[in-house]
N, CA, C and O atoms as a GROMACS GRO file, in nm:
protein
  260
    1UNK      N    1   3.193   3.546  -0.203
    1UNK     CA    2   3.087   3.522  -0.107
    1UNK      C    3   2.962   3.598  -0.154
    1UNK      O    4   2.988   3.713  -0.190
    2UNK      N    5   2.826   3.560  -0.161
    2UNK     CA    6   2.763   3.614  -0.199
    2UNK      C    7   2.683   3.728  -0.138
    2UNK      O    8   2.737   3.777  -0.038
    3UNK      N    9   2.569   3.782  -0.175
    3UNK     CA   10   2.459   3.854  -0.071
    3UNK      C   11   2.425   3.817   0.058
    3UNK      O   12   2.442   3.865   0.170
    4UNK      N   13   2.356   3.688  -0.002
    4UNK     CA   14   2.213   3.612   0.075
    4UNK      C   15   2.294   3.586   0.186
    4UNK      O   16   2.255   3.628   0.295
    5UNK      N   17   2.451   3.493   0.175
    5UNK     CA   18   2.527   3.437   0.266
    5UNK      C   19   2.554   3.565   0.344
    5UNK      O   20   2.496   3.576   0.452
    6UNK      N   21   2.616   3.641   0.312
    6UNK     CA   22   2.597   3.722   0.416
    6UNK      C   23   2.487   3.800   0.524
    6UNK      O   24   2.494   3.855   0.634
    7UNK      N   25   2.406   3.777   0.445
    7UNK     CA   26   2.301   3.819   0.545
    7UNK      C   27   2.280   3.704   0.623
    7UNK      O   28   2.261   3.728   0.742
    8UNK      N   29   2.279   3.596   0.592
    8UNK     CA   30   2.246   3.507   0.645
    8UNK      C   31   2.355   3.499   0.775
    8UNK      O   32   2.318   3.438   0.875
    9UNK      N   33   2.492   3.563   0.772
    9UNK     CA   34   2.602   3.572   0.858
    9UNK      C   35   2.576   3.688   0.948
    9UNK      O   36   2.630   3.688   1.058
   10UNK      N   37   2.502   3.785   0.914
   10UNK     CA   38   2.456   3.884   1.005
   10UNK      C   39   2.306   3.906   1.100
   10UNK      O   40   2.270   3.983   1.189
   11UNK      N   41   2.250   3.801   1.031
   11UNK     CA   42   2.065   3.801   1.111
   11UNK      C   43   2.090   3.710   1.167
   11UNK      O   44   1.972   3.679   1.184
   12UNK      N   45   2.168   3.594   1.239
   12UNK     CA   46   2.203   3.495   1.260
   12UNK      C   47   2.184   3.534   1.405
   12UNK      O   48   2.094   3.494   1.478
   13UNK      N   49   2.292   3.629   1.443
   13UNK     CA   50   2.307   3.645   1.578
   13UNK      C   51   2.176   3.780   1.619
   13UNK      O   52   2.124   3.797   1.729
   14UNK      N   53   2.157   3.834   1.530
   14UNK     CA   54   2.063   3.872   1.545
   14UNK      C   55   1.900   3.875   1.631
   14UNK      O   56   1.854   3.952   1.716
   15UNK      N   57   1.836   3.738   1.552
   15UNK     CA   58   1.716   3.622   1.582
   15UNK      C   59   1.769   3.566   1.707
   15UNK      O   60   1.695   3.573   1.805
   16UNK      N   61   1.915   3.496   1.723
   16UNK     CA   62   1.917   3.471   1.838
   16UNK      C   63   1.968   3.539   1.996
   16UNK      O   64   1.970   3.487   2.107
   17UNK      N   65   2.005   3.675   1.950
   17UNK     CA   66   1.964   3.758   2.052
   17UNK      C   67   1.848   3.788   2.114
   17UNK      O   68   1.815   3.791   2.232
   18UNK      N   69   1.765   3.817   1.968
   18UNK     CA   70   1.599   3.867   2.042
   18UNK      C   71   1.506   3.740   2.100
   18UNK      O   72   1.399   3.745   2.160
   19UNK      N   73   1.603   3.607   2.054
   19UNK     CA   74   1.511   3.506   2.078
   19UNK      C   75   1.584   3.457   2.234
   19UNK      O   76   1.528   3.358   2.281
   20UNK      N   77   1.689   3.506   2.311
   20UNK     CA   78   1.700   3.488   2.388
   20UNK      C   79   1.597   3.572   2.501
   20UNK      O   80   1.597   3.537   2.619
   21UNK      N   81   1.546   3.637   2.473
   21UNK     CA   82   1.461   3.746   2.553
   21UNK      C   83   1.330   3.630   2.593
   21UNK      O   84   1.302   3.610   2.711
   22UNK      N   85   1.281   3.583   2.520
   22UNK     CA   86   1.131   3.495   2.549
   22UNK      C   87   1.192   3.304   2.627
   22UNK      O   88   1.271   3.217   2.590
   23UNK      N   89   1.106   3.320   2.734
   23UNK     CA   90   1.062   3.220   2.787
   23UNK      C   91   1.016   3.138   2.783
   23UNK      O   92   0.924   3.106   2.859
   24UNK      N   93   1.079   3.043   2.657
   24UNK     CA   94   0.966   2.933   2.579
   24UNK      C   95   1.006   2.807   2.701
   24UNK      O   96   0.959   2.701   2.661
   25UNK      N   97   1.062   2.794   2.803
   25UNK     CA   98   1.024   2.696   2.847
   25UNK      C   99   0.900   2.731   2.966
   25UNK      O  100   0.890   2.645   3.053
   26UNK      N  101   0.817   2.836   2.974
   26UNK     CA  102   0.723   2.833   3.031
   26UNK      C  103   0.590   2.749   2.945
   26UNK      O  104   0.481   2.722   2.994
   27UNK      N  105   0.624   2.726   2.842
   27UNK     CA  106   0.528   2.688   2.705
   27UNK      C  107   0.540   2.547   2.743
   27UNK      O  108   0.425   2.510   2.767
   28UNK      N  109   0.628   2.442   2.761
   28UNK     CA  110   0.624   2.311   2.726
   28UNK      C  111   0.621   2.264   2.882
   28UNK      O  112   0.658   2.338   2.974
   29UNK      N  113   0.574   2.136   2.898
   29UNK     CA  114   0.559   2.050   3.019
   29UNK      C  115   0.723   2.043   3.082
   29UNK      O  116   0.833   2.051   3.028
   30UNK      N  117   0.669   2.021   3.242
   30UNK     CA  118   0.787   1.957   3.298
   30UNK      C  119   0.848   1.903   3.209
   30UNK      O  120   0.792   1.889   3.100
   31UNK      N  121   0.989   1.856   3.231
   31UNK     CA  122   1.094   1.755   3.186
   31UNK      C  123   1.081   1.749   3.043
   31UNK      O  124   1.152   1.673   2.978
   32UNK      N  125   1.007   1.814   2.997
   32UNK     CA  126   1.042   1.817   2.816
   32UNK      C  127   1.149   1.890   2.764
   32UNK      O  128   1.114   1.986   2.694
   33UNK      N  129   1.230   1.878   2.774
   33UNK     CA  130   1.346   2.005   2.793
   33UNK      C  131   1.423   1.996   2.628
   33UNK      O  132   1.455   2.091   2.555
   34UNK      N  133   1.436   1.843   2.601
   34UNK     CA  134   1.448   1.823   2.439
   34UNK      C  135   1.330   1.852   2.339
   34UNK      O  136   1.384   1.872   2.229
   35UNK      N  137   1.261   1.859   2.333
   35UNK     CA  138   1.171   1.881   2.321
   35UNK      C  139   1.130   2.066   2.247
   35UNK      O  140   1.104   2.104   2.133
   36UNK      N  141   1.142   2.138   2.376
   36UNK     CA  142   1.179   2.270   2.391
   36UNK      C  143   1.320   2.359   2.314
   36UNK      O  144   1.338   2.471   2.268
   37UNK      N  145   1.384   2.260   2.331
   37UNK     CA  146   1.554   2.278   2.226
   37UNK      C  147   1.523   2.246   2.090
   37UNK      O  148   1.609   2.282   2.010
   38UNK      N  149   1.386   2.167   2.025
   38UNK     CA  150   1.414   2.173   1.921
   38UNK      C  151   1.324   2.279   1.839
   38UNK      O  152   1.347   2.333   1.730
   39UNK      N  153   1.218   2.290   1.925
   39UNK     CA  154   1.136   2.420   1.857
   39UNK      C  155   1.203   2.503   1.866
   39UNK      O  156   1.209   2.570   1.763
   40UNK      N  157   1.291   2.551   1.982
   40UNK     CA  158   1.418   2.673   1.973
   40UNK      C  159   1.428   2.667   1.876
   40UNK      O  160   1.371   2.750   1.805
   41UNK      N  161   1.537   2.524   1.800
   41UNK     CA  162   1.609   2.583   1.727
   41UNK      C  163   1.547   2.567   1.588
   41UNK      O  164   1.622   2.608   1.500
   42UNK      N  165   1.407   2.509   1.533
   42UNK     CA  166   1.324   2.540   1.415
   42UNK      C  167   1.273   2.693   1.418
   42UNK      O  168   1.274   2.764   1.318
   43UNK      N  169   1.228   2.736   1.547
   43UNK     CA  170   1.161   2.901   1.513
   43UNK      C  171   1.331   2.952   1.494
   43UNK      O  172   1.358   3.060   1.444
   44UNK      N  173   1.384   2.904   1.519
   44UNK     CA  174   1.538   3.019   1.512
   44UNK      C  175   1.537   3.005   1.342
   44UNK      O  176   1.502   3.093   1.263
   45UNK      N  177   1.576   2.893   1.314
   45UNK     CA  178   1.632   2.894   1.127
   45UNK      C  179   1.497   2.972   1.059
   45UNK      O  180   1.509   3.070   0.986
   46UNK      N  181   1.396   2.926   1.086
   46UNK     CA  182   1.281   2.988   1.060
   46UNK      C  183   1.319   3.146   1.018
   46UNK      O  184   1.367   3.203   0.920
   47UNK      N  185   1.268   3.182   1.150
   47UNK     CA  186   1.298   3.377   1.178
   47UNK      C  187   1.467   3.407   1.097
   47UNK      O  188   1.464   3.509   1.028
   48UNK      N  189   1.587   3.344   1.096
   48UNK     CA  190   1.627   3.351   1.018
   48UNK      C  191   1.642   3.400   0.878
   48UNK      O  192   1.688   3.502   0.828
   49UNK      N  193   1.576   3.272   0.823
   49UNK     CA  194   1.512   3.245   0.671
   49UNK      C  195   1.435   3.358   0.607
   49UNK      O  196   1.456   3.398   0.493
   50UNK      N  197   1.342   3.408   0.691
   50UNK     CA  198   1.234   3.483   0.687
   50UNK      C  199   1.284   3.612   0.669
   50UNK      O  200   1.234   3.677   0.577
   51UNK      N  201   1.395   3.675   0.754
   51UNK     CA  202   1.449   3.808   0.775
   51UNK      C  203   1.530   3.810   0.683
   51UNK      O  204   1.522   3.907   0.607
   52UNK      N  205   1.617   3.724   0.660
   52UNK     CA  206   1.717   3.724   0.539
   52UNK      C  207   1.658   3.709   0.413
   52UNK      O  208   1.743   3.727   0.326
   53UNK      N  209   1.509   3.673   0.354
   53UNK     CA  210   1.481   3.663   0.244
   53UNK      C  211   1.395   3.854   0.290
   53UNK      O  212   1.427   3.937   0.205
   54UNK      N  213   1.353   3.880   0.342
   54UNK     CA  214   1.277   3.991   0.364
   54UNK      C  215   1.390   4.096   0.294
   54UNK      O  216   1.403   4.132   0.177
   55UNK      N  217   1.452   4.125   0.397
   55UNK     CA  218   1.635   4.156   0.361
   55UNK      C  219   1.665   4.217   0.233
   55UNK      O  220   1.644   4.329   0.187
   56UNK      N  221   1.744   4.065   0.170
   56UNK     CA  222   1.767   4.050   0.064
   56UNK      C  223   1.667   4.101  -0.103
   56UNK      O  224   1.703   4.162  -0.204
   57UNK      N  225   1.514   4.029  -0.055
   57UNK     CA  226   1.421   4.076  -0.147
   57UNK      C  227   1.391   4.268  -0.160
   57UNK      O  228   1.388   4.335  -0.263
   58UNK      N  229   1.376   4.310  -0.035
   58UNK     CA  230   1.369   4.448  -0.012
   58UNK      C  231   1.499   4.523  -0.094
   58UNK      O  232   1.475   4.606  -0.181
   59UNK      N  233   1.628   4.490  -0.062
   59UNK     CA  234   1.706   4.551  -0.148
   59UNK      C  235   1.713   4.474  -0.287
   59UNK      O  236   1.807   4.523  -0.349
   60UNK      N  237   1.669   4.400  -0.340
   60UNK     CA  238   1.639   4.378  -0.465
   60UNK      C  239   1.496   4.448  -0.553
   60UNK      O  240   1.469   4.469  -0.671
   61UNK      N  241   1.437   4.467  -0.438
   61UNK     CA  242   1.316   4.566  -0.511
   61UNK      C  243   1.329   4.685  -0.516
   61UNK      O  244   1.253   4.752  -0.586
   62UNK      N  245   1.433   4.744  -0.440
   62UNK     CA  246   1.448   4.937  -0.406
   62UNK      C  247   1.538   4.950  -0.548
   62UNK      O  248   1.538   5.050  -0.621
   63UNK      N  249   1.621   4.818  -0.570
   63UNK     CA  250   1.699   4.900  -0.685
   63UNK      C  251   1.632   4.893  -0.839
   63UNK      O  252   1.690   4.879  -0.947
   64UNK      N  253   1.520   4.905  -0.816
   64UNK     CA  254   1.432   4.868  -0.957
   64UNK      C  255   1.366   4.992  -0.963
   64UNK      O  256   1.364   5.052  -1.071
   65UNK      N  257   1.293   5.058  -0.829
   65UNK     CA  258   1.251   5.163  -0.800
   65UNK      C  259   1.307   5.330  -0.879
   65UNK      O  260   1.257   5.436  -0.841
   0.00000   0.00000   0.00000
């Protein structure tokens, strides 16, 4: 199993802990409710992606240091 996959197995629940905290259906209209589920779940893989390459790159640069 590699690095990345693992991080990717640990920021996972992570993003969607902290992303349970915000109120994104105050953001979208009445009855858009699909709508709202899918930006959920694009900013989720997103913030994901983002933390796990942050992550991963950071301990690939400290050991060069």
């Amino acid at each position: 199993m590699s690095a990345k996959f693992f991080l990717y197995v640990v920021t996972t629940p992570i993003v969607l802990y902290s992303l349970d905290a915000i109120n994104i259906n105050g953001i979208f209209k009445k009855n858009k409710i699909f709508q709202a589920r899918v930006f959920y779940l694009i900013l989720a893989l997103c913030l994901i992606f983002l933390l796990t390459s942050f992550i991963y790159d950071f301990f690939l640069a400290s050991k060069f240091i």
